[in-house]
N, C-alpha and C positions, 0 to 999 in steps of 0.2 A: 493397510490402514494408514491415511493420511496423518501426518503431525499436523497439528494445526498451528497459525500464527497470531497473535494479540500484536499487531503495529501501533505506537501511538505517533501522529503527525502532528509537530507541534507547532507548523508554521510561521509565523513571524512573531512568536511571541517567545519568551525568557531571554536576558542576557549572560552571558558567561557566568557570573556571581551565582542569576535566580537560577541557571540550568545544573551548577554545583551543586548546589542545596539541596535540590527536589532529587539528583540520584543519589545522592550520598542517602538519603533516608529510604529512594524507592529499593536499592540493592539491600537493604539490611532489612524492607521489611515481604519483599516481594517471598512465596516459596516458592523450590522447585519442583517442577512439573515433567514427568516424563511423557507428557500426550500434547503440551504445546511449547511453543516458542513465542519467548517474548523478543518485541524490538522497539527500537524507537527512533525515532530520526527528526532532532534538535535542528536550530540552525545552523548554517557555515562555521559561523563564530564559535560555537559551542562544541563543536565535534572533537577535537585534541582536547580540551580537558575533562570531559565528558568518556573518551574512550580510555582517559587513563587511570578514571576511576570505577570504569563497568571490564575491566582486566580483573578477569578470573571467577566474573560473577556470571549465570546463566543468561543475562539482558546482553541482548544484540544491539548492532547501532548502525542506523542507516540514514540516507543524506535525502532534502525534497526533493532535489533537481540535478543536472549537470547538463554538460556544453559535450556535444558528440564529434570533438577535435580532440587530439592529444594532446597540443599545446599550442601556441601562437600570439598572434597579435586579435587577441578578444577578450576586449577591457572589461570588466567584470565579472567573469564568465570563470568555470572551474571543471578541472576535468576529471575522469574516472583516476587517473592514477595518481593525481590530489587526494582526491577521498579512499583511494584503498589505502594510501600511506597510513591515513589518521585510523584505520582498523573497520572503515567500512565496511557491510556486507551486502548491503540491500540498498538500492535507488528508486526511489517515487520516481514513475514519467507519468508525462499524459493527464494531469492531475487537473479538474477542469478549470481550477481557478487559475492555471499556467495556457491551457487553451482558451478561455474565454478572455481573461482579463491581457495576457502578454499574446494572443494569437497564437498559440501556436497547434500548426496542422498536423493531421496524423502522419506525412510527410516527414515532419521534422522529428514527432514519436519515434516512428520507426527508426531514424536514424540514429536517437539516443538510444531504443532498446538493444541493435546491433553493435552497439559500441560497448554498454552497460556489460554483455554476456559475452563479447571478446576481451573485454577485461577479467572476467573471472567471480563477476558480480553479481546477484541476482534482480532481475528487473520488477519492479512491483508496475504492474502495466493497470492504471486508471483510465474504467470506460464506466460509459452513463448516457443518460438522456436529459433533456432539458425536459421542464412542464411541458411546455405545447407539444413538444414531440411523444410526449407518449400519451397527452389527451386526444391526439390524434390519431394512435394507435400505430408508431411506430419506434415504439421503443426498442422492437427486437432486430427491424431494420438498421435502427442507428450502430447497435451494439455488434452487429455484424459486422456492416461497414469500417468500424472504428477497430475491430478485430484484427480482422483478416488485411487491410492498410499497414495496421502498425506493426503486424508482424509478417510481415508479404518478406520471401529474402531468407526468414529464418527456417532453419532445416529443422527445428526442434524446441518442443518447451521444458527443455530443461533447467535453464535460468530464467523461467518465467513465474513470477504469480501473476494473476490478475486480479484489481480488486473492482469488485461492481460497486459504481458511486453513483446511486440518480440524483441527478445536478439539483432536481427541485427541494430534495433532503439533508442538502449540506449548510449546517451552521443556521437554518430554517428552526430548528425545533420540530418541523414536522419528518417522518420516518415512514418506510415503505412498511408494509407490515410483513412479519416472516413468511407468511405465505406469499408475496409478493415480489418479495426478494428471492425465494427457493426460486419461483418460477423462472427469473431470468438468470439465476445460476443454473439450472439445470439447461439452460437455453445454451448456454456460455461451454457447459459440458459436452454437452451434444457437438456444437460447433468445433472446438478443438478434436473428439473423435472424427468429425470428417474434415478438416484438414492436416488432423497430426495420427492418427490412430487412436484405435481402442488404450491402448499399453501409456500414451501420455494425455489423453482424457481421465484417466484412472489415477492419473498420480500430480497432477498439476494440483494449487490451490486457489481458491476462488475463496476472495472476501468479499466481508462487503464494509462500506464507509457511509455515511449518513445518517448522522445523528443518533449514533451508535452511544447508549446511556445504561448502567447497571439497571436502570429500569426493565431495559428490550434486551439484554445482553442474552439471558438465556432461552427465550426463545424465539432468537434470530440462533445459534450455535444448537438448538433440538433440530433443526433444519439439516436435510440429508446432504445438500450440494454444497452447503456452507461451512466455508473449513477455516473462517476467523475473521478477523475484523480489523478496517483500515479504521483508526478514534482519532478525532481532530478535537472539541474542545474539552471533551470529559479526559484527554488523553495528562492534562494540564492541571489536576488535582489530585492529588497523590489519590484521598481516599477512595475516589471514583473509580480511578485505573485502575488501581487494586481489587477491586469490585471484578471490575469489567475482566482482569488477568484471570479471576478464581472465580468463571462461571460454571455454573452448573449446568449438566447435560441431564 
């Protein structure tokens, strides 16, 4: 039986103060769950005072991005053992608004995924399609593609989730519908059984992100491939996420 994950992505929104606030009330009102895992993953800013108040609570905490060097001369830029210091567990790659808006290729994925799981990490690997690519009916092609690229190299998905995001669903208001989403997680499933085996098809997790709302929460999670949810803006209102953490199956 899979544990499942509730991620909320909060992308470039709270500052250190607003990201205080909002855990200091989500840890006192969230409960504990023996069938999921929560996490969250704040900005840069935010991650040391943030993990020093989700110590000893069931909320996990993970970062959007990182730089797939240990260290160097790359000005802006932050690495895996930066964020395992501050109590990191989990790392966003591939996330499309880091491919589309900053370019970057599954190429460059990949080589954050192999660095993310040689540090000790768990890699949250973001795949999707854009509108036209799946009004054209190649959604399952993309997702292949973007697959089997970003983890080309890896022996194993042990440090992996993946979470399905269709590019057309994000921050849109509009949403795949659960049937729609199983389909391409079950596509997702299959895929890793024939490159990883039966034994890590069976134990991997597969979310999904897009416009993910207590509206759709529970029946997108009654879905048999779908083992949680990557939540970008309902992730940013306490009473929402709380919703969204204590769905019903």
């Amino acid at each position: 039986m899979r544990k499942s994950l509730v991620a909320g992505n909060w992308k470039m929104y709270k500052t250190p103060r607003e990201s205080i606030e909002f855990v200091k009330v989500l840890k006192d009102s969230v409960k504990v769950y023996s069938d999921r895992d929560i996490l969250i993953c704040p900005p840069f800013t935010s991650l040391v005072p943030v993990s020093d108040i989700l110590k000893g609570t069931p909320i996990k905490l993970g970062a959007q991005n990182v730089f797939f060097e240990e260290e160097g001369a790359f000005t802006g830029e932050i690495s895996t053992r930066m964020l395992k210091d501050t109590g990191v567990s989990y790392i966003i790659c591939g996330h499309s608004e880091r491919r589309n808006i900053f370019m970057e290729t599954d190429e460059i994925v990949n080589k954050k995924v192999k660095k993310i799981i040689s540090s000790g990490i768990t890699a949250i690997l973001c795949v999707g399609e854009k509108l036209e690519e799946r009004e054209k009916g190649n959604t399952f092609n993309v997702i292949e593609r973007q697959i089997e690229k970003c983890l080309e190299g890896i022996k194993d998905t042990a440090g992996v989730v993946i979470a399905y995001e269709p590019v057309w669903a994000i921050g849109t208001g509009k949403n795949a519908t659960p049937e729609q989403a199983e389909e391409v997680h079950s596509f997702i499933r299959g895929l890793i059984e024939k490159l990883f085996g039966k034994d890590f098809a069976e134990k991997i997790l597969i979310l999904y992100g897009g416009s993910v709302k207590p509206e759709n929460i529970d029946s997108l999670m009654a879905q048999k491939d779908i083992d949680g949810v990557l939540v970008g803006g309902a992730s940013l209102k306490l009473e929402s996420f709380l919703r969204i953490i204590d769905y019903k199956k």
